[in-house]
FIBADREN-870823 format. One record per residue (C-alpha): x, y, z. Coordinates in pm, whole numbers, plus 50000, padded with zeros to 5 digits. Last residue first. Layout:
XYZ/...
This chain:
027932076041017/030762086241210/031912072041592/029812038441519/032962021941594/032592004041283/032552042041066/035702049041331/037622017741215/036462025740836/037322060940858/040552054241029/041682033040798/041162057340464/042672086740652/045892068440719/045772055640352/045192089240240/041912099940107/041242100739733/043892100239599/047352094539844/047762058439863/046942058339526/049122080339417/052452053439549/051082032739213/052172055838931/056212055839013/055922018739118/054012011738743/056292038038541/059312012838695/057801980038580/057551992238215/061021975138188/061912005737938/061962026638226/065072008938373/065002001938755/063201967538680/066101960938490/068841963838804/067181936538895/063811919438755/062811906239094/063681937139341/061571956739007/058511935939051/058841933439453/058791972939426/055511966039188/053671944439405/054321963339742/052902000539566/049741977239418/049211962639801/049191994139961/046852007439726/044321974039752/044571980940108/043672016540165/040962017239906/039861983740089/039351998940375/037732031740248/034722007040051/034591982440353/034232008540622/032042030440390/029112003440290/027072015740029/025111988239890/023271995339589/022991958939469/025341963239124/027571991639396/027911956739606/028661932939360/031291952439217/032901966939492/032971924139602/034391913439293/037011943739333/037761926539648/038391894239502/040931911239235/042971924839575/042801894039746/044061876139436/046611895739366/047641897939719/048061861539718/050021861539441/052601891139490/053741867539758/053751841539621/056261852639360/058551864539638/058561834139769/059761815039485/062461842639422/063571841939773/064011799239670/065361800139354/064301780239062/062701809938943/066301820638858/066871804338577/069491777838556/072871777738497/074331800538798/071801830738679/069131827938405/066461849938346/063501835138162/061611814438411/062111843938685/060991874238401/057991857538292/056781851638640/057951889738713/055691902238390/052481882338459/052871895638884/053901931938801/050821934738538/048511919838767/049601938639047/049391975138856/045751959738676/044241954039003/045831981939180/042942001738924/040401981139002/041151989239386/040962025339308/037662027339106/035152021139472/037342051939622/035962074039325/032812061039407/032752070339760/034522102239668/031942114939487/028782101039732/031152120940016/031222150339767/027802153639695/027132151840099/029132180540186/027832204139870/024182197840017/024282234040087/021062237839899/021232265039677/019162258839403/020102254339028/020872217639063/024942231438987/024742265039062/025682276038689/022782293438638/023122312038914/025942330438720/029522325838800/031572362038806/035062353538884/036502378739131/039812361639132/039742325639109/043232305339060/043392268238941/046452248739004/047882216538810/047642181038723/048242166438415/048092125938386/050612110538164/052942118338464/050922095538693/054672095438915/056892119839069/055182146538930/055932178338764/052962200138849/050982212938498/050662253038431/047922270738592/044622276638511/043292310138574/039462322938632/039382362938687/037362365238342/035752329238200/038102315338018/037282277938097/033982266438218/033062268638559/030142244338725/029612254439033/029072234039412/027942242639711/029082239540070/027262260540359/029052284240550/028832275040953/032822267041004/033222304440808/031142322641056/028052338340877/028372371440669/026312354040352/029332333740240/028852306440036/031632278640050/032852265339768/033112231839581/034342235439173/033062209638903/035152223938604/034302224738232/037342228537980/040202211238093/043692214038014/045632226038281/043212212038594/042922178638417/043512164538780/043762187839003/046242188139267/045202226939375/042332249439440/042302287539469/040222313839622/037612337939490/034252334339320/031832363139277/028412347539263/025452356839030/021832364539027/022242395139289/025862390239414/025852363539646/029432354139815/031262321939697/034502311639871/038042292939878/038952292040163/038312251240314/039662241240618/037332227040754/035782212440423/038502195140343/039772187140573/042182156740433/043352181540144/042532215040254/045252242940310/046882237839896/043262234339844/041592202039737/037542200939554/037502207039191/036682178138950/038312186638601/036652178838272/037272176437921/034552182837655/034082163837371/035272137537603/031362119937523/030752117437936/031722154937929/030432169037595/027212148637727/026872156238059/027272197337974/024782213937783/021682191837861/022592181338179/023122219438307/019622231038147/017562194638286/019262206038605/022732188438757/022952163238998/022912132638825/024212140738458/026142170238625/028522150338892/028502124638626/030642139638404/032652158338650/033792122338847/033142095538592/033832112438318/036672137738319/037782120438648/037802086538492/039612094438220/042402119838341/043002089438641/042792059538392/045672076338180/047592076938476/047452045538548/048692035338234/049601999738070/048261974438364/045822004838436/044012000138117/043121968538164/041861968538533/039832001038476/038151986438185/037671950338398/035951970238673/033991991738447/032711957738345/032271948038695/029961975438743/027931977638455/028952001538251/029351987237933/025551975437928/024502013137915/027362035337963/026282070938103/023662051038369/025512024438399/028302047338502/025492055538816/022432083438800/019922084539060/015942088139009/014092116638781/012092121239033/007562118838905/006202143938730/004892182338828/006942200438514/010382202038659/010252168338709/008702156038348/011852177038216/014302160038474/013172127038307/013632138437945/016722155738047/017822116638191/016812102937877/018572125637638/021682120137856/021662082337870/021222079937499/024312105537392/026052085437641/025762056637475/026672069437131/029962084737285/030482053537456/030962027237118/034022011737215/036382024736944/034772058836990/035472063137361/038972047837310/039802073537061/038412105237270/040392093237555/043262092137317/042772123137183/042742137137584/046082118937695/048332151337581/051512144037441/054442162437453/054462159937844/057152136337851/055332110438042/052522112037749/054922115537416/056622077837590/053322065137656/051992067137278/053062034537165/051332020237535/048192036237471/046872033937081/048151996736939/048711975137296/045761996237452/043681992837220/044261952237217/043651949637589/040421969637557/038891949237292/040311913737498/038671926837853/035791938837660/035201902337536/035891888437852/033131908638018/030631897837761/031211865637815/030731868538199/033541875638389/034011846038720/033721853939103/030241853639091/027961866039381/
Protein backbone atom coordinates (compact mmCIF):
# COMPACT_ATOMS: atom_id res chain seq x y z
CA UNK A 1 0.00 0.00 0.00
CA UNK A 2 1.48 3.48 -0.94
CA UNK A 3 1.20 6.31 1.07
CA UNK A 4 2.50 8.66 -1.80
CA UNK A 5 0.08 10.15 -5.23
CA UNK A 6 1.24 8.84 -8.22
CA UNK A 7 2.03 11.36 -11.07
CA UNK A 8 -1.03 11.24 -12.33
CA UNK A 9 -2.64 11.93 -9.02
CA UNK A 10 -0.59 15.10 -8.56
CA UNK A 11 -1.47 16.30 -11.75
CA UNK A 12 -5.29 16.18 -10.98
CA UNK A 13 -4.58 17.49 -7.63
CA UNK A 14 -2.89 20.79 -9.44
CA UNK A 15 -6.01 20.82 -12.46
CA UNK A 16 -8.51 20.68 -9.76
CA UNK A 17 -6.80 23.15 -7.42
CA UNK A 18 -6.58 25.71 -10.18
CA UNK A 19 -10.55 25.30 -11.11
CA UNK A 20 -11.36 25.76 -8.12
CA UNK A 21 -9.26 29.03 -7.45
CA UNK A 22 -10.85 30.58 -11.03
CA UNK A 23 -14.63 28.81 -11.14
CA UNK A 24 -15.50 27.77 -7.25
CA UNK A 25 -14.23 30.00 -4.75
CA UNK A 26 -15.24 33.51 -7.07
CA UNK A 27 -18.54 32.06 -7.24
CA UNK A 28 -18.97 31.07 -3.37
CA UNK A 29 -20.36 34.22 -2.30
CA UNK A 30 -23.72 33.84 -5.25
CA UNK A 31 -23.68 29.99 -3.78
CA UNK A 32 -24.13 30.71 0.20
CA UNK A 33 -26.54 33.34 -0.78
CA UNK A 34 -28.68 31.19 -2.68
CA UNK A 35 -28.37 33.33 -5.94
CA UNK A 36 -26.33 30.92 -7.36
CA UNK A 37 -27.03 27.51 -8.07
CA UNK A 38 -23.84 24.94 -7.86
CA UNK A 39 -25.25 22.81 -10.88
CA UNK A 40 -23.30 25.02 -13.95
CA UNK A 41 -20.46 24.62 -12.09
CA UNK A 42 -20.71 20.91 -11.73
CA UNK A 43 -21.36 20.86 -15.34
CA UNK A 44 -18.03 23.11 -15.80
CA UNK A 45 -15.78 20.99 -13.81
CA UNK A 46 -17.12 17.82 -15.55
CA UNK A 47 -16.13 19.28 -18.92
CA UNK A 48 -12.80 20.81 -17.87
CA UNK A 49 -11.74 17.31 -16.74
CA UNK A 50 -12.92 15.33 -19.46
CA UNK A 51 -15.96 13.12 -17.35
CA UNK A 52 -18.77 13.70 -19.53
CA UNK A 53 -16.81 11.77 -22.36
CA UNK A 54 -15.97 9.09 -19.84
CA UNK A 55 -19.07 8.48 -18.76
CA UNK A 56 -20.58 8.44 -22.08
CA UNK A 57 -17.99 5.22 -22.49
CA UNK A 58 -18.78 3.54 -19.23
CA UNK A 59 -22.50 3.72 -19.93
CA UNK A 60 -22.52 2.34 -23.51
CA UNK A 61 -20.50 -0.50 -22.16
CA UNK A 62 -22.36 -1.36 -19.24
CA UNK A 63 -25.94 -1.40 -21.63
CA UNK A 64 -23.87 -3.44 -23.90
CA UNK A 65 -23.23 -5.85 -21.00
CA UNK A 66 -26.80 -5.77 -19.52
CA UNK A 67 -27.94 -6.35 -23.25
CA UNK A 68 -25.84 -9.75 -23.57
CA UNK A 69 -27.68 -10.42 -19.94
CA UNK A 70 -30.94 -9.97 -20.80
CA UNK A 71 -30.34 -12.04 -23.86
CA UNK A 72 -28.85 -15.52 -22.12
CA UNK A 73 -25.01 -13.96 -21.61
CA UNK A 74 -22.88 -13.85 -19.04
CA UNK A 75 -23.61 -10.78 -15.54
CA UNK A 76 -22.94 -7.73 -16.44
CA UNK A 77 -20.57 -7.50 -13.11
CA UNK A 78 -20.56 -4.47 -10.45
CA UNK A 79 -20.26 -0.95 -11.19
CA UNK A 80 -17.75 1.46 -8.94
CA UNK A 81 -16.69 5.52 -9.86
CA UNK A 82 -14.08 3.72 -11.88
CA UNK A 83 -16.54 2.39 -13.55
CA UNK A 84 -18.31 6.09 -14.61
CA UNK A 85 -14.67 7.68 -14.62
CA UNK A 86 -12.21 5.52 -16.24
CA UNK A 87 -8.58 6.24 -14.96
CA UNK A 88 -10.01 9.41 -13.02
CA UNK A 89 -11.85 7.35 -10.85
CA UNK A 90 -9.70 5.32 -9.35
CA UNK A 91 -10.03 5.41 -5.84
CA UNK A 92 -7.42 7.56 -4.55
CA UNK A 93 -7.92 9.88 -7.33
CA UNK A 94 -11.50 10.45 -6.32
CA UNK A 95 -9.83 10.78 -3.05
CA UNK A 96 -7.60 13.70 -4.06
CA UNK A 97 -10.90 15.35 -6.11
CA UNK A 98 -12.87 15.18 -3.03
CA UNK A 99 -9.88 16.49 -0.94
CA UNK A 100 -9.44 19.57 -3.28
CA UNK A 101 -12.56 20.64 -3.67
CA UNK A 102 -13.60 20.39 -0.13
CA UNK A 103 -10.67 22.76 1.09
CA UNK A 104 -12.84 25.55 -0.99
CA UNK A 105 -16.52 23.97 -0.69
CA UNK A 106 -17.89 21.22 1.05
CA UNK A 107 -20.90 21.80 0.04
CA UNK A 108 -20.29 21.83 -3.43
CA UNK A 109 -18.74 18.23 -3.00
CA UNK A 110 -22.05 17.09 -1.31
CA UNK A 111 -24.58 18.31 -4.58
CA UNK A 112 -21.72 16.60 -6.71
CA UNK A 113 -21.19 13.57 -5.35
CA UNK A 114 -24.76 12.76 -4.60
CA UNK A 115 -25.93 13.68 -8.18
CA UNK A 116 -23.23 11.28 -9.36
CA UNK A 117 -21.91 9.15 -7.22
CA UNK A 118 -24.96 8.35 -5.18
CA UNK A 119 -28.15 8.55 -7.99
CA UNK A 120 -25.82 8.20 -10.82
CA UNK A 121 -24.50 5.15 -9.93
CA UNK A 122 -27.42 3.77 -8.14
CA UNK A 123 -28.84 3.29 -11.95
CA UNK A 124 -25.56 2.55 -13.92
CA UNK A 125 -25.19 -0.58 -11.50
CA UNK A 126 -28.46 -1.44 -10.52
CA UNK A 127 -30.59 -0.24 -13.02
CA UNK A 128 -31.87 -2.26 -16.45
CA UNK A 129 -30.18 -1.94 -19.82
CA UNK A 130 -33.72 0.62 -20.40
CA UNK A 131 -33.04 2.63 -16.99
CA UNK A 132 -29.07 2.82 -17.74
CA UNK A 133 -29.59 3.84 -21.01
CA UNK A 134 -31.87 6.90 -20.29
CA UNK A 135 -30.67 7.89 -17.10
CA UNK A 136 -26.71 7.00 -15.98
CA UNK A 137 -25.51 9.10 -18.41
CA UNK A 138 -27.56 12.55 -18.04
CA UNK A 139 -26.73 11.75 -14.38
CA UNK A 140 -22.97 10.83 -14.26
CA UNK A 141 -22.68 13.63 -17.36
CA UNK A 142 -24.80 16.48 -14.83
CA UNK A 143 -26.98 16.82 -17.79
CA UNK A 144 -29.30 15.69 -15.50
CA UNK A 145 -29.22 16.47 -11.73
CA UNK A 146 -29.92 14.02 -9.22
CA UNK A 147 -31.27 13.60 -5.73
CA UNK A 148 -30.81 10.30 -3.63
CA UNK A 149 -34.07 9.71 -1.64
CA UNK A 150 -33.98 7.72 1.46
CA UNK A 151 -34.62 10.09 5.16
CA UNK A 152 -38.07 10.96 6.45
CA UNK A 153 -38.75 13.70 8.81
CA UNK A 154 -39.72 10.07 11.24
CA UNK A 155 -36.71 8.05 9.72
CA UNK A 156 -33.30 9.27 9.79
CA UNK A 157 -31.17 6.65 11.91
CA UNK A 158 -34.21 3.93 11.26
CA UNK A 159 -34.59 4.16 8.55
CA UNK A 160 -36.22 1.49 7.45
CA UNK A 161 -38.23 0.98 10.80
CA UNK A 162 -39.61 3.70 10.73
CA UNK A 163 -40.07 4.28 7.33
CA UNK A 164 -43.93 5.73 5.81
CA UNK A 165 -43.56 6.54 2.96
CA UNK A 166 -45.14 3.67 0.67
CA UNK A 167 -45.69 1.96 -2.70
CA UNK A 168 -48.91 -0.16 -3.23
CA UNK A 169 -49.35 -2.19 -6.74
CA UNK A 170 -51.66 -0.85 -9.05
CA UNK A 171 -51.72 -3.16 -12.14
CA UNK A 172 -48.30 -2.12 -14.04
CA UNK A 173 -47.79 0.87 -11.92
CA UNK A 174 -47.41 2.03 -8.23
CA UNK A 175 -49.21 4.83 -6.48
CA UNK A 176 -46.59 6.55 -4.35
CA UNK A 177 -47.42 8.42 -1.17
CA UNK A 178 -45.40 9.82 1.72
CA UNK A 179 -42.74 12.34 2.02
CA UNK A 180 -38.94 12.45 2.38
CA UNK A 181 -36.82 15.16 3.78
CA UNK A 182 -32.90 16.53 4.07
CA UNK A 183 -32.33 15.92 0.54
CA UNK A 184 -29.70 16.91 -1.07
CA UNK A 185 -30.54 18.44 -4.59
CA UNK A 186 -34.11 17.77 -3.50
CA UNK A 187 -35.21 21.55 -4.96
CA UNK A 188 -33.52 21.38 -8.03
CA UNK A 189 -33.11 18.03 -9.25
CA UNK A 190 -34.47 16.31 -12.02
CA UNK A 191 -34.23 12.37 -11.56
CA UNK A 192 -34.74 11.03 -8.02
CA UNK A 193 -33.60 7.61 -6.49
CA UNK A 194 -36.62 7.24 -3.97
CA UNK A 195 -36.76 3.95 -1.23
CA UNK A 196 -40.31 2.77 -0.37
CA UNK A 197 -41.95 0.23 1.08
CA UNK A 198 -44.48 -1.96 -0.99
CA UNK A 199 -47.49 -2.63 0.51
CA UNK A 200 -49.45 -5.72 -0.53
CA UNK A 201 -51.75 -5.72 2.92
CA UNK A 202 -48.76 -7.20 4.97
CA UNK A 203 -47.68 -5.65 8.39
CA UNK A 204 -45.67 -2.58 7.78
CA UNK A 205 -42.22 -4.08 9.75
CA UNK A 206 -42.67 -7.10 7.02
CA UNK A 207 -43.02 -4.67 3.68
CA UNK A 208 -40.29 -5.17 1.51
CA UNK A 209 -37.93 -2.10 0.45
CA UNK A 210 -37.66 -1.06 -3.17
CA UNK A 211 -36.46 1.52 -4.88
CA UNK A 212 -37.97 4.11 -8.00
CA UNK A 213 -36.58 6.23 -10.09
CA UNK A 214 -38.95 9.62 -10.23
CA UNK A 215 -38.31 12.28 -12.50
CA UNK A 216 -39.50 15.71 -11.86
CA UNK A 217 -43.14 16.91 -12.65
CA UNK A 218 -44.61 13.98 -12.65
CA UNK A 219 -48.47 14.61 -11.17
CA UNK A 220 -48.88 14.38 -7.19
CA UNK A 221 -44.86 14.67 -6.97
CA UNK A 222 -43.77 18.16 -5.15
CA UNK A 223 -40.47 19.54 -4.42
CA UNK A 224 -40.22 21.83 -1.85
CA UNK A 225 -38.44 24.97 -1.39
CA UNK A 226 -34.60 24.78 -0.04
CA UNK A 227 -33.97 24.47 4.12
CA UNK A 228 -31.90 27.37 5.40
CA UNK A 229 -28.94 25.76 6.85
CA UNK A 230 -26.62 26.37 9.35
CA UNK A 231 -23.84 25.31 7.24
CA UNK A 232 -23.28 23.41 3.36
CA UNK A 233 -25.34 26.40 2.23
CA UNK A 234 -23.99 26.11 -1.39
CA UNK A 235 -25.65 22.81 -1.19
CA UNK A 236 -29.70 22.86 -1.50
CA UNK A 237 -31.53 20.69 0.47
CA UNK A 238 -35.18 20.49 0.77
CA UNK A 239 -38.53 18.29 1.08
CA UNK A 240 -40.16 16.12 -1.43
CA UNK A 241 -43.98 15.41 -1.12
CA UNK A 242 -45.82 12.28 -2.94
CA UNK A 243 -49.41 12.28 -3.27
CA UNK A 244 -50.86 9.57 -5.37
CA UNK A 245 -47.93 9.68 -7.80
CA UNK A 246 -48.41 7.22 -10.48
CA UNK A 247 -44.69 5.47 -11.09
CA UNK A 248 -44.78 2.93 -13.78
CA UNK A 249 -43.04 -0.53 -13.44
CA UNK A 250 -40.80 0.68 -15.60
CA UNK A 251 -39.35 2.77 -13.33
CA UNK A 252 -38.73 -0.10 -10.61
CA UNK A 253 -35.32 0.42 -10.59
CA UNK A 254 -33.78 -3.43 -11.98
CA UNK A 255 -37.30 -3.79 -13.26
CA UNK A 256 -38.21 -6.64 -10.77
CA UNK A 257 -39.36 -6.41 -7.47
CA UNK A 258 -36.97 -7.84 -5.32
CA UNK A 259 -37.08 -6.20 -1.95
CA UNK A 260 -33.40 -5.97 -2.01
CA UNK A 261 -34.07 -2.11 -1.33
CA UNK A 262 -32.27 -2.81 2.36
CA UNK A 263 -29.18 -4.06 0.99
CA UNK A 264 -28.83 -1.27 -1.99
CA UNK A 265 -28.84 1.18 0.53
CA UNK A 266 -26.29 -0.31 2.99
CA UNK A 267 -23.76 -0.76 -0.32
CA UNK A 268 -25.00 3.25 -0.83
CA UNK A 269 -24.18 4.38 2.28
CA UNK A 270 -21.04 2.32 2.56
CA UNK A 271 -19.62 4.30 -0.16
CA UNK A 272 -21.01 7.41 0.69
CA UNK A 273 -19.34 6.88 4.23
CA UNK A 274 -15.93 5.82 2.27
CA UNK A 275 -16.20 9.94 0.55
CA UNK A 276 -16.52 11.57 4.05
CA UNK A 277 -13.09 11.22 5.36
CA UNK A 278 -11.69 12.70 1.92
CA UNK A 279 -13.78 15.29 2.34
CA UNK A 280 -12.39 16.24 6.35
CA UNK A 281 -9.28 15.84 4.46
CA UNK A 282 -9.49 18.92 2.51
CA UNK A 283 -11.50 20.98 5.74
CA UNK A 284 -8.18 20.03 7.99
CA UNK A 285 -5.86 20.63 5.39
CA UNK A 286 -7.17 23.86 4.54
CA UNK A 287 -7.48 24.96 8.44
CA UNK A 288 -3.94 23.57 9.12
CA UNK A 289 -2.00 25.56 5.62
CA UNK A 290 -4.08 28.66 6.50
CA UNK A 291 -3.46 28.74 10.59
CA UNK A 292 0.48 28.09 9.94
CA UNK A 293 0.31 31.02 7.66
CA UNK A 294 -1.70 32.96 9.94
CA UNK A 295 0.81 32.26 13.35
CA UNK A 296 4.14 33.30 11.29
CA UNK A 297 2.32 36.30 9.96
CA UNK A 298 0.40 37.77 12.86
CA UNK A 299 2.30 39.63 15.15
CA UNK A 300 1.45 40.34 18.83
CA UNK A 301 4.09 41.73 21.66
CA UNK A 302 6.87 42.13 18.75
CA UNK A 303 7.02 38.99 17.37
CA UNK A 304 4.54 36.74 15.70
CA UNK A 305 2.58 34.75 17.44
CA UNK A 306 3.77 31.26 16.33
CA UNK A 307 6.42 31.87 18.64
CA UNK A 308 3.96 31.19 21.32
CA UNK A 309 3.70 28.31 23.18
CA UNK A 310 -0.63 27.47 23.13
CA UNK A 311 -0.13 28.48 19.62
CA UNK A 312 2.70 25.83 19.09
CA UNK A 313 0.49 23.29 20.46
CA UNK A 314 -2.33 24.08 18.92
CA UNK A 315 -0.60 23.68 15.56
CA UNK A 316 0.30 20.12 16.50
CA UNK A 317 -2.46 19.41 17.21
CA UNK A 318 -4.33 19.99 14.02
CA UNK A 319 -1.16 18.04 12.66
CA UNK A 320 -1.41 14.89 13.86
CA UNK A 321 -4.99 14.60 13.08
CA UNK A 322 -4.19 15.69 9.65
CA UNK A 323 -2.18 13.14 9.13
CA UNK A 324 -4.30 10.41 10.71
CA UNK A 325 -7.12 11.56 8.91
CA UNK A 326 -5.15 11.71 5.21
CA UNK A 327 -3.67 8.09 6.28
CA UNK A 328 -7.03 6.82 6.63
CA UNK A 329 -8.23 7.97 3.36
CA UNK A 330 -4.99 5.94 2.07
CA UNK A 331 -6.40 3.08 3.67
CA UNK A 332 -10.46 3.71 2.05
CA UNK A 333 -8.53 3.86 -0.86
CA UNK A 334 -6.62 0.84 -0.82
CA UNK A 335 -9.27 -1.09 0.42
CA UNK A 336 -12.40 -0.15 -2.04
CA UNK A 337 -9.05 -0.56 -5.05
CA UNK A 338 -8.95 -4.43 -3.45
CA UNK A 339 -12.73 -4.79 -2.87
CA UNK A 340 -12.59 -4.93 0.72
CA UNK A 341 -15.63 -4.01 2.51
CA UNK A 342 -14.93 -3.77 5.96
CA UNK A 343 -17.94 -1.82 7.97
CA UNK A 344 -16.26 -1.33 11.42
CA UNK A 345 -13.32 0.40 9.81
CA UNK A 346 -15.33 2.23 7.01
CA UNK A 347 -18.26 3.70 9.91
CA UNK A 348 -15.31 4.29 12.34
CA UNK A 349 -13.44 6.25 10.51
CA UNK A 350 -16.57 8.26 9.09
CA UNK A 351 -17.05 9.08 12.71
CA UNK A 352 -13.51 10.08 13.29
CA UNK A 353 -12.32 11.81 10.34
CA UNK A 354 -15.75 14.14 10.99
CA UNK A 355 -14.93 14.76 14.41
CA UNK A 356 -11.60 15.59 13.60
CA UNK A 357 -12.54 18.18 10.52
CA UNK A 358 -15.27 20.04 13.10
CA UNK A 359 -11.94 20.18 15.91
CA UNK A 360 -9.55 21.46 13.08
CA UNK A 361 -11.50 24.23 11.97
CA UNK A 362 -12.75 25.67 15.61
CA UNK A 363 -8.89 25.48 16.48
CA UNK A 364 -8.55 27.43 12.96
CA UNK A 365 -10.74 30.27 13.94
CA UNK A 366 -9.43 30.14 18.15
CA UNK A 367 -5.97 30.72 16.13
CA UNK A 368 -6.86 33.45 13.68
CA UNK A 369 -8.98 35.52 16.41
CA UNK A 370 -11.66 37.46 16.16
CA UNK A 371 -10.74 36.91 12.11
CA UNK A 372 -11.47 33.45 11.99
CA UNK A 373 -15.09 34.61 13.05
CA UNK A 374 -15.25 36.80 9.84
CA UNK A 375 -16.57 35.05 6.65
CA UNK A 376 -14.10 36.55 4.58
CA UNK A 377 -11.37 34.37 6.62
CA UNK A 378 -12.85 31.37 4.68
CA UNK A 379 -12.18 29.54 8.00
CA UNK A 380 -15.68 30.22 9.26
CA UNK A 381 -17.75 28.61 5.95
CA UNK A 382 -15.29 25.54 6.77
CA UNK A 383 -16.63 25.08 10.79
CA UNK A 384 -20.17 25.97 9.51
CA UNK A 385 -19.77 23.06 6.62
CA UNK A 386 -17.82 20.55 8.70
CA UNK A 387 -20.44 19.87 11.89
CA UNK A 388 -22.68 17.88 8.56
CA UNK A 389 -20.50 15.42 8.60
CA UNK A 390 -21.04 14.25 11.82
CA UNK A 391 -24.55 14.08 10.87
CA UNK A 392 -24.53 12.56 6.87
CA UNK A 393 -24.59 9.61 6.51
CA UNK A 394 -25.08 8.11 9.97
CA UNK A 395 -24.45 10.08 13.03
CA UNK A 396 -21.32 9.87 14.79
CA UNK A 397 -23.12 7.98 17.67
CA UNK A 398 -24.60 5.71 15.07
CA UNK A 399 -21.33 5.42 13.15
CA UNK A 400 -19.44 3.96 16.57
CA UNK A 401 -21.78 1.78 17.51
CA UNK A 402 -21.97 0.05 14.23
CA UNK A 403 -18.41 -0.62 14.13
CA UNK A 404 -18.24 -1.76 18.01
CA UNK A 405 -21.36 -3.94 17.42
CA UNK A 406 -20.07 -5.11 13.62
CA UNK A 407 -16.64 -6.35 16.02
CA UNK A 408 -18.87 -7.72 18.50
CA UNK A 409 -20.17 -9.90 15.89
CA UNK A 410 -23.74 -8.49 17.13
CA UNK A 411 -24.53 -7.31 13.14
CA UNK A 412 -23.05 -8.62 10.15
Amino acid sequence: MSFELSEMAVMIQDMVRQWCERKLRPALPQLESGELLPYDLMRDLSASMGLGEMAKMSVESRVRKLREKEAGGAAAGAVGMKDIMGDAGNPMMMAVVTKELSRCSPGFVTSWGVSAGLAGAAVLSKGTADQVEKYALALTSFEKIGAWCLTEPGAGSDAFGSMRTVAVPDGDDYILNGQKTFITNGPYADIFIVYAKVDRGQPREQMPVSTFILEKGMPGFTQGQPFHKMGMKDSPTGELFFDNVRVPRANLLGGVEKGEGRQDTKESLGNERSGIPAMAWGIIEECYERSKTYALDRRQFGRSIGEFQAIQLDLADMYVKYRNVENIVYRLAWMQKKGIRDAAFITASKAYASQMAVDCAMKAIQIHGGYGYMEEYHIAKLARDAKLLELGAGTTHINYLTAARVELGLVK
